[in-house]
PDB file of N, CA, C and O in Angstrom:
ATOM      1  N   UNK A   1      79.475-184.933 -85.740  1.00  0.00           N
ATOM      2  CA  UNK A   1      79.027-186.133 -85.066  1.00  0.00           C
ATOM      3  C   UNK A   1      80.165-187.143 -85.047  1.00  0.00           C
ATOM      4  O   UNK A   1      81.085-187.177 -85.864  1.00  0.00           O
ATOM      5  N   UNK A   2      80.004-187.890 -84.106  1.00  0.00           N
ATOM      6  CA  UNK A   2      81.440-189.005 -83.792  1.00  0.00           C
ATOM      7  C   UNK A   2      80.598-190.184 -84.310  1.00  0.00           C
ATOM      8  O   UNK A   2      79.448-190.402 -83.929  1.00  0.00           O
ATOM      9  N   UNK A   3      81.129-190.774 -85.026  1.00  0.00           N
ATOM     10  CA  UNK A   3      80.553-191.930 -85.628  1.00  0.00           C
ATOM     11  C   UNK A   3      81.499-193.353 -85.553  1.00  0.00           C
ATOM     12  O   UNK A   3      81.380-194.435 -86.129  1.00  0.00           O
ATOM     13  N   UNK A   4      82.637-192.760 -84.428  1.00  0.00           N
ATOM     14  CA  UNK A   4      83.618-193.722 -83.985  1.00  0.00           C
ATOM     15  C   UNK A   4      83.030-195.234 -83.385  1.00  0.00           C
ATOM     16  O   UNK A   4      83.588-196.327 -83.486  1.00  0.00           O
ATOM     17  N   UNK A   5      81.863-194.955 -82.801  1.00  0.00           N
ATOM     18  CA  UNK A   5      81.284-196.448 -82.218  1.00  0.00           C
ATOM     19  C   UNK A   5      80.539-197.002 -83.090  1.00  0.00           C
ATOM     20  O   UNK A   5      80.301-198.200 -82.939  1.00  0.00           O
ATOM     21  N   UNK A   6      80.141-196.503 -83.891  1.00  0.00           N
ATOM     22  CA  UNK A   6      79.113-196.901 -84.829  1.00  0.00           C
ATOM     23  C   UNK A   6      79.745-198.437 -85.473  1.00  0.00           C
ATOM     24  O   UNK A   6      79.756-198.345 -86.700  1.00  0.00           O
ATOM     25  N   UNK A   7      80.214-199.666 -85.055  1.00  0.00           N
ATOM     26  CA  UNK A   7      80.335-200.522 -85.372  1.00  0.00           C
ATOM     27  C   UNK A   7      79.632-201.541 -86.551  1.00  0.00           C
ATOM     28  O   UNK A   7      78.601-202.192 -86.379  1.00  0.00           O
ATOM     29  N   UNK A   8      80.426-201.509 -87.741  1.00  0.00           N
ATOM     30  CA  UNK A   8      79.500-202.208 -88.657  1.00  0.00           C
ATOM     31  C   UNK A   8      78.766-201.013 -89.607  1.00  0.00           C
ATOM     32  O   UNK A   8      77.871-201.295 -90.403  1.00  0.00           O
ATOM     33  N   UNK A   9      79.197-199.850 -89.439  1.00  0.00           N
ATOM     34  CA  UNK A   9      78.484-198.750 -89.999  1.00  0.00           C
ATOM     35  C   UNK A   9      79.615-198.961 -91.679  1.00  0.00           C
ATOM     36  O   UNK A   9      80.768-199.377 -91.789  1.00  0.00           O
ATOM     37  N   UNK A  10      78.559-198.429 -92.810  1.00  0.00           N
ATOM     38  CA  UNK A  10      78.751-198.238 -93.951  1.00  0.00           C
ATOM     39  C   UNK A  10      79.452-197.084 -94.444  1.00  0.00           C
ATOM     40  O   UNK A  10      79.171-196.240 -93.593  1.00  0.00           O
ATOM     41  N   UNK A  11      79.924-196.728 -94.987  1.00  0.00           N
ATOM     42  CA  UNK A  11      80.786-195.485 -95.465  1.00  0.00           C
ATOM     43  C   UNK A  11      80.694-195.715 -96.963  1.00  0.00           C
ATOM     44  O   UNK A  11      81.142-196.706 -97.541  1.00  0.00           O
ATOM     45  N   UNK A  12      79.859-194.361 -97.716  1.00  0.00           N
ATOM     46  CA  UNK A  12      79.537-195.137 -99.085  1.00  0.00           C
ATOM     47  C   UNK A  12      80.350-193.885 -99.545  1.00  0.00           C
ATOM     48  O   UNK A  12      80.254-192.951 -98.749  1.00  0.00           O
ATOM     49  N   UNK A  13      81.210-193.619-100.759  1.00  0.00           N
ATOM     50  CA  UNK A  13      81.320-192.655-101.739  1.00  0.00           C
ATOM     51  C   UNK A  13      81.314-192.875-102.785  1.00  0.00           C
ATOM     52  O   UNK A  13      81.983-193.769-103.304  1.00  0.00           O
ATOM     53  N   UNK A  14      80.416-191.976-103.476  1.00  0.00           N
ATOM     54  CA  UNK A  14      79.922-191.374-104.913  1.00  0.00           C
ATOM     55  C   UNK A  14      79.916-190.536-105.520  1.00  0.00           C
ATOM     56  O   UNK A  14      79.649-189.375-105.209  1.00  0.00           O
ATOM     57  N   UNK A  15      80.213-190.966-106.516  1.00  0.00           N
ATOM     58  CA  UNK A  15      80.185-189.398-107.702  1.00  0.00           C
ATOM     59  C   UNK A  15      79.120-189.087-108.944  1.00  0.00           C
ATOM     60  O   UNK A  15      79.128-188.242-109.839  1.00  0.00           O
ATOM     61  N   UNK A  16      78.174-190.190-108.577  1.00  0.00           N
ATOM     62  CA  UNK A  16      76.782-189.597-109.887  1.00  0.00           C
ATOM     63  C   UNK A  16      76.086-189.479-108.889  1.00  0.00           C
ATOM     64  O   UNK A  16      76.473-189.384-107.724  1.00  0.00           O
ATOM     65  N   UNK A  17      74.461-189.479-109.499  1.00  0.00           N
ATOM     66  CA  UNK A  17      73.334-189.543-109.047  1.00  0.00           C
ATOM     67  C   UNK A  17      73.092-190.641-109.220  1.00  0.00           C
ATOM     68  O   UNK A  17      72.209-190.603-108.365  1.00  0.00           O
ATOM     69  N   UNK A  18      73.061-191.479-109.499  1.00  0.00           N
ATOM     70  CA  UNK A  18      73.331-192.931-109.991  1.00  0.00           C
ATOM     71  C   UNK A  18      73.292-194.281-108.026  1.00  0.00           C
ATOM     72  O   UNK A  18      72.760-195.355-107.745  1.00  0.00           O
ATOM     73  N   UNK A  19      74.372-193.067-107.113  1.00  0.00           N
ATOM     74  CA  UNK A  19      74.822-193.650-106.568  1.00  0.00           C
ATOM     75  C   UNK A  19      73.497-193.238-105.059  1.00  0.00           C
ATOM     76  O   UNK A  19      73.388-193.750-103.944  1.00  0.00           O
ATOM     77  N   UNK A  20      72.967-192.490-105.516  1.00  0.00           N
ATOM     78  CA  UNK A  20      71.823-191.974-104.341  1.00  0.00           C
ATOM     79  C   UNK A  20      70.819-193.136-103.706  1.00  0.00           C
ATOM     80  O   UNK A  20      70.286-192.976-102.608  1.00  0.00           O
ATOM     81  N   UNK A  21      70.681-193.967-104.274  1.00  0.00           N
ATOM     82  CA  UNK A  21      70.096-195.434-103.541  1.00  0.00           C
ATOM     83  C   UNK A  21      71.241-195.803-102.052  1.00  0.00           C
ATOM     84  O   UNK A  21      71.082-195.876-100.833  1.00  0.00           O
ATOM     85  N   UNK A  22      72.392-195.960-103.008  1.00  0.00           N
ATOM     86  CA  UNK A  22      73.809-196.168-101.630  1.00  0.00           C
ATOM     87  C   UNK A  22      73.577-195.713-100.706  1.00  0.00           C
ATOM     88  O   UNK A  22      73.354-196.144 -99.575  1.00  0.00           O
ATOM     89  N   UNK A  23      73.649-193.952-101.524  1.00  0.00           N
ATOM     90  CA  UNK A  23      73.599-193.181 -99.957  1.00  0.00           C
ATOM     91  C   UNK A  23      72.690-192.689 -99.385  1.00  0.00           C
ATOM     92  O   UNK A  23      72.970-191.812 -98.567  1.00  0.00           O
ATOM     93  N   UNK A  24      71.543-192.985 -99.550  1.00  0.00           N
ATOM     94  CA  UNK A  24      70.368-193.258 -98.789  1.00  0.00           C
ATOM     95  C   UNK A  24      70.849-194.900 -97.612  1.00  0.00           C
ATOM     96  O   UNK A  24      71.511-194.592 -96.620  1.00  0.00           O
ATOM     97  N   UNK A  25      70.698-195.610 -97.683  1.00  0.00           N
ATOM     98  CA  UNK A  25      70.834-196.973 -97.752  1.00  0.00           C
ATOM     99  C   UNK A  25      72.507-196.897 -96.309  1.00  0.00           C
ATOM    100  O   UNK A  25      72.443-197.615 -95.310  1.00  0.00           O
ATOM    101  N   UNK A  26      73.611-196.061 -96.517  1.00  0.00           N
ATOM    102  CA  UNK A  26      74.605-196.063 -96.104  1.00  0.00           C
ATOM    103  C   UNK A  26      74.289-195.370 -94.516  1.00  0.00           C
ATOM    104  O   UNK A  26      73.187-195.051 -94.070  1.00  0.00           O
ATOM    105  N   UNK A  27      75.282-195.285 -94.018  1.00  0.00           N
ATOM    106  CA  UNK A  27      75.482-195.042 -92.553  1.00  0.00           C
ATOM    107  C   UNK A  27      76.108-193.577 -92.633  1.00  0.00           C
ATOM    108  O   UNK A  27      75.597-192.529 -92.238  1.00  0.00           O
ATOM    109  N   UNK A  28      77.219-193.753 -93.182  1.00  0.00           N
ATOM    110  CA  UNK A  28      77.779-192.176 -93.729  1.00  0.00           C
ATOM    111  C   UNK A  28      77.756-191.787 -95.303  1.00  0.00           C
ATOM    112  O   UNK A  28      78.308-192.733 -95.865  1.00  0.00           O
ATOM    113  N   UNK A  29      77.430-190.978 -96.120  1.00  0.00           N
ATOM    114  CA  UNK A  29      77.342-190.745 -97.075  1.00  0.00           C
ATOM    115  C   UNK A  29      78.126-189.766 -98.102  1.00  0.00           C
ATOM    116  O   UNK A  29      77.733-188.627 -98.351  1.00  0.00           O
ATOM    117  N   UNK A  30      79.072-190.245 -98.562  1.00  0.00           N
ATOM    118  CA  UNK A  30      79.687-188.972 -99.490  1.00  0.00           C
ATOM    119  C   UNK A  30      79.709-188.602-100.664  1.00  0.00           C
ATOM    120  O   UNK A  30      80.382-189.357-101.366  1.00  0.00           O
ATOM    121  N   UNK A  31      79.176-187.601-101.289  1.00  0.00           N
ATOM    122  CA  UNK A  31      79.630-187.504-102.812  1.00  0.00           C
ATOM    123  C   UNK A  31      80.640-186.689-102.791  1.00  0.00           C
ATOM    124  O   UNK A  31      81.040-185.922-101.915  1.00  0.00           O
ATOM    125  N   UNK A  32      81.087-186.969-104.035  1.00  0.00           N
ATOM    126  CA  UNK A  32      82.631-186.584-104.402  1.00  0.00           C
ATOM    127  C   UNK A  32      82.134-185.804-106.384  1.00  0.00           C
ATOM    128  O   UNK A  32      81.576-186.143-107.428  1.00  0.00           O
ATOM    129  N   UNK A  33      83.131-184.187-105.501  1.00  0.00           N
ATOM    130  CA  UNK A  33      82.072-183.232-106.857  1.00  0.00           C
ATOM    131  C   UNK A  33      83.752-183.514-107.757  1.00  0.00           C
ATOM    132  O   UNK A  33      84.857-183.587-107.220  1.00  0.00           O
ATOM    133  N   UNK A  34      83.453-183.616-109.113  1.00  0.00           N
ATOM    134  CA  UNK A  34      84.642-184.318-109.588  1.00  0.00           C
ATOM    135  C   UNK A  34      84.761-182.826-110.713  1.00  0.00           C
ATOM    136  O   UNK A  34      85.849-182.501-111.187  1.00  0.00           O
ATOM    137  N   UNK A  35      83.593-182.119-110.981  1.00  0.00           N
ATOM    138  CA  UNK A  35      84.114-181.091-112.135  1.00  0.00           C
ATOM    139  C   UNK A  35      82.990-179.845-111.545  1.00  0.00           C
ATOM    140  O   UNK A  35      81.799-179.886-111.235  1.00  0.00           O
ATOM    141  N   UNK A  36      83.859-178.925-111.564  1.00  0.00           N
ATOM    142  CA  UNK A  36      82.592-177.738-110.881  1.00  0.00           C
ATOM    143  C   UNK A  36      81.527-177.304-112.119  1.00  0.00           C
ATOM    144  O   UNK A  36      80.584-176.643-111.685  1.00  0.00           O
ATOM    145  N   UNK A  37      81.499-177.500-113.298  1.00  0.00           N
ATOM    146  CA  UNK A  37      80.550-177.355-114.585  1.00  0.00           C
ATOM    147  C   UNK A  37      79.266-178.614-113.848  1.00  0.00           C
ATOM    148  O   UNK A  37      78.072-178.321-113.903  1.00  0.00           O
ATOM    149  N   UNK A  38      79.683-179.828-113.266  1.00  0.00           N
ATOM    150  CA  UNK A  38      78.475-180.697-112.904  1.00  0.00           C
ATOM    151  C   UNK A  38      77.800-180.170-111.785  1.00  0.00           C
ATOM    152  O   UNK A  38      78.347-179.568-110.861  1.00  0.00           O
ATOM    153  N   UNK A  39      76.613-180.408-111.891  1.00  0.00           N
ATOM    154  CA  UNK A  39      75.833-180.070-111.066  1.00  0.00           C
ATOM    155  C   UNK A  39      74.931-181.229-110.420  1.00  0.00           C
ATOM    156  O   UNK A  39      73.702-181.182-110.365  1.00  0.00           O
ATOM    157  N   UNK A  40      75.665-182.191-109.977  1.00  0.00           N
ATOM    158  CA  UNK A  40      74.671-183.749-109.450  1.00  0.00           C
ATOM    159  C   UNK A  40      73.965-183.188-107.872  1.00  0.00           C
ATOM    160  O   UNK A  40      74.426-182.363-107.083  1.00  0.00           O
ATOM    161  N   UNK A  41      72.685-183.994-107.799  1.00  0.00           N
ATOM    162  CA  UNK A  41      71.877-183.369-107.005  1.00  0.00           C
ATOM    163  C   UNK A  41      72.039-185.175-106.165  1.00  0.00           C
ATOM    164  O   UNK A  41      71.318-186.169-106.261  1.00  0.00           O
ATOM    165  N   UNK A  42      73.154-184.949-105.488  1.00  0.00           N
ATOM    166  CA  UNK A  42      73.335-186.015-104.068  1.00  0.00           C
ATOM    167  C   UNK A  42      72.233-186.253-103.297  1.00  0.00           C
ATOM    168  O   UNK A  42      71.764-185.217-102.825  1.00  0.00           O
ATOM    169  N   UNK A  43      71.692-187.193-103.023  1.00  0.00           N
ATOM    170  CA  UNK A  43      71.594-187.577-101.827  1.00  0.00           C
ATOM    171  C   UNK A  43      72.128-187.427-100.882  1.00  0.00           C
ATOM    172  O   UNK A  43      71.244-187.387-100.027  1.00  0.00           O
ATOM    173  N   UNK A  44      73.435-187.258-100.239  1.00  0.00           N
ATOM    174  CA  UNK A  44      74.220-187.656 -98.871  1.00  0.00           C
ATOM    175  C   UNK A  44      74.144-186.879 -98.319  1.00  0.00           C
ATOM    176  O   UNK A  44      73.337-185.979 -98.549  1.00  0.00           O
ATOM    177  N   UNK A  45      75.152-186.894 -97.113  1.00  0.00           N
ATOM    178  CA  UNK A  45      75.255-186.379 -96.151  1.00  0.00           C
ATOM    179  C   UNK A  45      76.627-185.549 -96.244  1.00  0.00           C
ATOM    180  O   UNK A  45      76.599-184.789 -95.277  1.00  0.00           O
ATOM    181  N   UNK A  46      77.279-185.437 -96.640  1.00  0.00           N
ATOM    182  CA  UNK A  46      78.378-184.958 -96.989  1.00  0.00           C
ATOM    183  C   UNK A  46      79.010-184.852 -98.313  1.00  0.00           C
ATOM    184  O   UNK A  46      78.764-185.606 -99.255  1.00  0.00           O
ATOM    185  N   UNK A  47      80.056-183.613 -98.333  1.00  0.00           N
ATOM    186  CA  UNK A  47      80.439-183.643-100.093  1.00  0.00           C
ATOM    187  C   UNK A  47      82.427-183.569 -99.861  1.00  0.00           C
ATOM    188  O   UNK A  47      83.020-183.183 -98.853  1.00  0.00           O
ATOM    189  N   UNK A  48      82.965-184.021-101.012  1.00  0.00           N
ATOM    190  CA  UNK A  48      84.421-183.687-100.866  1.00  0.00           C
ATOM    191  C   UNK A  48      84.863-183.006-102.483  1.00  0.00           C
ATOM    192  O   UNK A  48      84.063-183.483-103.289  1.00  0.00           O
ATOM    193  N   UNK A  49      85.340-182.555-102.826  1.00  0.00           N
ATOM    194  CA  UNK A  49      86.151-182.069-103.886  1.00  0.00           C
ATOM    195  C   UNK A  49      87.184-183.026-103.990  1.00  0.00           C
ATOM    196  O   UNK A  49      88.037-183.335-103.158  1.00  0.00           O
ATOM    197  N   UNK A  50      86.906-183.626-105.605  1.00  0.00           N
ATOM    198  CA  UNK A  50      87.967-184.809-106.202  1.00  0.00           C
ATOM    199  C   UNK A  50      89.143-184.353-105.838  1.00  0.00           C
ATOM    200  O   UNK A  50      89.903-185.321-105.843  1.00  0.00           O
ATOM    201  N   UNK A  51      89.872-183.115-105.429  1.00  0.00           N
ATOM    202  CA  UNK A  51      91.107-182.911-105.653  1.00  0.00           C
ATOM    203  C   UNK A  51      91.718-182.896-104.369  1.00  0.00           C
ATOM    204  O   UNK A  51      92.921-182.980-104.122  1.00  0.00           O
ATOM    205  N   UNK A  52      90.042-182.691-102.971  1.00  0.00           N
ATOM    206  CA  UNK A  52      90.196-183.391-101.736  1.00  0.00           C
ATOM    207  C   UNK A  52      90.342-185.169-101.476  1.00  0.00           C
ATOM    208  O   UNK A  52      90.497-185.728-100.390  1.00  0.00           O
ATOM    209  N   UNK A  53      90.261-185.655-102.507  1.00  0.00           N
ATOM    210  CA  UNK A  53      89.262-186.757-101.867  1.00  0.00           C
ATOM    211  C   UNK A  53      90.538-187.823-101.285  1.00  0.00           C
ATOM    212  O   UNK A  53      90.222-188.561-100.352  1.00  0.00           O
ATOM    213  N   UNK A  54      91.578-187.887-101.675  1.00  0.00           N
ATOM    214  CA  UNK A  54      92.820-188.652-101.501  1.00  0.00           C
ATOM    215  C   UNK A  54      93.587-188.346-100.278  1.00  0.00           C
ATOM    216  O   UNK A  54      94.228-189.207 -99.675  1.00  0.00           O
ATOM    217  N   UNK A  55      93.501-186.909 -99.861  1.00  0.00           N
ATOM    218  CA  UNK A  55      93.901-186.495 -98.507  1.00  0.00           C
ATOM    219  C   UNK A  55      92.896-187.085 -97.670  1.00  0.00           C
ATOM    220  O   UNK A  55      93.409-187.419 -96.602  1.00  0.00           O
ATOM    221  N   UNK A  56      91.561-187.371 -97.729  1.00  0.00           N
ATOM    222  CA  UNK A  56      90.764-187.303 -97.134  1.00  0.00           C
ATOM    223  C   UNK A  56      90.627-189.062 -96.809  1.00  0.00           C
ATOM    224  O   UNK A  56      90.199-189.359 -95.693  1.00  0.00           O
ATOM    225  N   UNK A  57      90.965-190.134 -97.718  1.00  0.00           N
ATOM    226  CA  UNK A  57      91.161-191.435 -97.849  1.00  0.00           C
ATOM    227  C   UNK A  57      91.894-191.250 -96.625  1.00  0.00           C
ATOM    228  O   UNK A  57      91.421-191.569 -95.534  1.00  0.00           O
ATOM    229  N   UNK A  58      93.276-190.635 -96.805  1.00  0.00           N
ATOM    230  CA  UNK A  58      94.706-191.051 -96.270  1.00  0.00           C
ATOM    231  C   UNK A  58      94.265-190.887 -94.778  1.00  0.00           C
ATOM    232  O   UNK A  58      94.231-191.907 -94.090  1.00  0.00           O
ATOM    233  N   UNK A  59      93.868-189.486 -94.133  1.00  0.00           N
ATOM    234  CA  UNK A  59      93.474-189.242 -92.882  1.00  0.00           C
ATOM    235  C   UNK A  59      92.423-190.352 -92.620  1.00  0.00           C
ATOM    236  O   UNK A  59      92.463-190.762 -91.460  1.00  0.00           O
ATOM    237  N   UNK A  60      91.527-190.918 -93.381  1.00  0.00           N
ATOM    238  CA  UNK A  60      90.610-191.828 -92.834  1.00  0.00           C
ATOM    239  C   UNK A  60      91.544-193.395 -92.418  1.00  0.00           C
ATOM    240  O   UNK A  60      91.199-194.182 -91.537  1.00  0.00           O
ATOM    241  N   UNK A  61      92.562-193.516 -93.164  1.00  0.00           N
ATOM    242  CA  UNK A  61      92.901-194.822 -93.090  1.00  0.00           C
ATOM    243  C   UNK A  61      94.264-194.272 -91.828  1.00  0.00           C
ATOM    244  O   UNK A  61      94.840-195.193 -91.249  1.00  0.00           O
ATOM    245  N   UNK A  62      94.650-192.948 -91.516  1.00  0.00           N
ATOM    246  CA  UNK A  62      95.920-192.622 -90.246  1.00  0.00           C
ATOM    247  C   UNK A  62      94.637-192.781 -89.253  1.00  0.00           C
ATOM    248  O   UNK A  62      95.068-193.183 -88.173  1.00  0.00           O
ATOM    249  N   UNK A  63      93.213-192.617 -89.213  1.00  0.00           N
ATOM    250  CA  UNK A  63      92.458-192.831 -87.684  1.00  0.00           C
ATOM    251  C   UNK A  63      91.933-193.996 -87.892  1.00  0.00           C
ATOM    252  O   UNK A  63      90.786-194.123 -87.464  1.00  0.00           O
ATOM    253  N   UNK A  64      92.568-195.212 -88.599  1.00  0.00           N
ATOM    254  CA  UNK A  64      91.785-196.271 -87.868  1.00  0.00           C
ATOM    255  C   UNK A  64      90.602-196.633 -88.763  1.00  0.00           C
ATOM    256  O   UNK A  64      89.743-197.482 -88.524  1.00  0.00           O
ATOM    257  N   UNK A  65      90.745-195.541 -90.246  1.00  0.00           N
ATOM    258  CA  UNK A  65      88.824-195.809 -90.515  1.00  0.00           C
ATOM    259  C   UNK A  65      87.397-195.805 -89.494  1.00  0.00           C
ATOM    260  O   UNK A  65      86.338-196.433 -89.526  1.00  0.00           O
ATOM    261  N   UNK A  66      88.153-194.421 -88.302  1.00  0.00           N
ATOM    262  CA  UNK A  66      87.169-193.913 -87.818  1.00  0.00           C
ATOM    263  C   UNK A  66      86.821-192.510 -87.687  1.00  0.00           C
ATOM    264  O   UNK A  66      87.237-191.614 -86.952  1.00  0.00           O
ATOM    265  N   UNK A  67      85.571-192.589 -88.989  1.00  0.00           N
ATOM    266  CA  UNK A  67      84.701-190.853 -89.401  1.00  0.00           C
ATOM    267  C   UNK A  67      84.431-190.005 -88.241  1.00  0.00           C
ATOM    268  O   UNK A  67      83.686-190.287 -87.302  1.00  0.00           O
ATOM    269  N   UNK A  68      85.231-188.753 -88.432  1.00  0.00           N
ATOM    270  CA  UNK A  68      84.292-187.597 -87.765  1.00  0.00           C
ATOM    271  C   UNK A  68      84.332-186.667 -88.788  1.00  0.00           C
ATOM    272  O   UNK A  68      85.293-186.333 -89.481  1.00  0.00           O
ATOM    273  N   UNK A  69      83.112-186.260 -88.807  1.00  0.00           N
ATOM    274  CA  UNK A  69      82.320-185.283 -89.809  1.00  0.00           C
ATOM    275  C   UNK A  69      83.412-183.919 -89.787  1.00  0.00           C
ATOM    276  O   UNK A  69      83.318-183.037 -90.640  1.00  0.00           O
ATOM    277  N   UNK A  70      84.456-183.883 -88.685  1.00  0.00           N
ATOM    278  CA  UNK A  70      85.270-182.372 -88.498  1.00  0.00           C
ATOM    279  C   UNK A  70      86.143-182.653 -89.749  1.00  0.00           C
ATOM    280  O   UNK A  70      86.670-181.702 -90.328  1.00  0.00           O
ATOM    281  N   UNK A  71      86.268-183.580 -90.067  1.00  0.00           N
ATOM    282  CA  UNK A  71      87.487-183.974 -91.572  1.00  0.00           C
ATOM    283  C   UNK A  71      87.028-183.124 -93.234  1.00  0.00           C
ATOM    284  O   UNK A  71      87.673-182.560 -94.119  1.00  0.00           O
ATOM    285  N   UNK A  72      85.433-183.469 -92.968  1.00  0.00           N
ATOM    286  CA  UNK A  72      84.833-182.940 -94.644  1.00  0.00           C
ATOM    287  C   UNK A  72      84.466-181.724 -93.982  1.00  0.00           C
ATOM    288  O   UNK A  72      84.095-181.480 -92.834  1.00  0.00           O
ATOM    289  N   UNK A  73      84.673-180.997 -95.039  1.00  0.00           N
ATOM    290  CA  UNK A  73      83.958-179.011 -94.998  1.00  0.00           C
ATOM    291  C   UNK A  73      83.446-178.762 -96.129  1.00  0.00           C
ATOM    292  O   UNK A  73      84.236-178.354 -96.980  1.00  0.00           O
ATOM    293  N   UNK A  74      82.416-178.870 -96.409  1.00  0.00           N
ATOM    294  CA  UNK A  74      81.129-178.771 -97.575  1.00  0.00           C
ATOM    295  C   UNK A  74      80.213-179.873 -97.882  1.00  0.00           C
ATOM    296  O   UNK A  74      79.326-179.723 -98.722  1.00  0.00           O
TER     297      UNK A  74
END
């Protein structure tokens, strides 16, 4: 999904369960799995691997801080 117009849209990332109010609540939703032994049961809409998550910043901030879902894969 292109979420490029979505003006004013939220972009939440999390790494507990803690954070599942956010991403309910958010526009785009990410958890971020930080140790494969955890097993957090997300809310969101999307997931990144901690060891993705910095490539994944960098490309968000080279487009402008505008999400397309083709960036995360899991």
């Amino acid at each position: 999904m292109d979420y490029s117009k979505a003006v004013g849209a939220i972009l939440y990332v999390g790494d507990l369960e803690n954070d599942n109010p956010a991403f309910i609540k958010a526009w785009i939703s990410i958890g971020v799995r930080s140790d494969e032994r955890l097993k957090p049961k997300f809310d969101c809409q999307y997931s990144v691997d901690y060891d993705r998550l910095a490539a994944f910043l960098r490309l968000l901030r080279d487009n402008d801080f505008q999400f397309k879902d083709h960036v995360l894969v899991g």
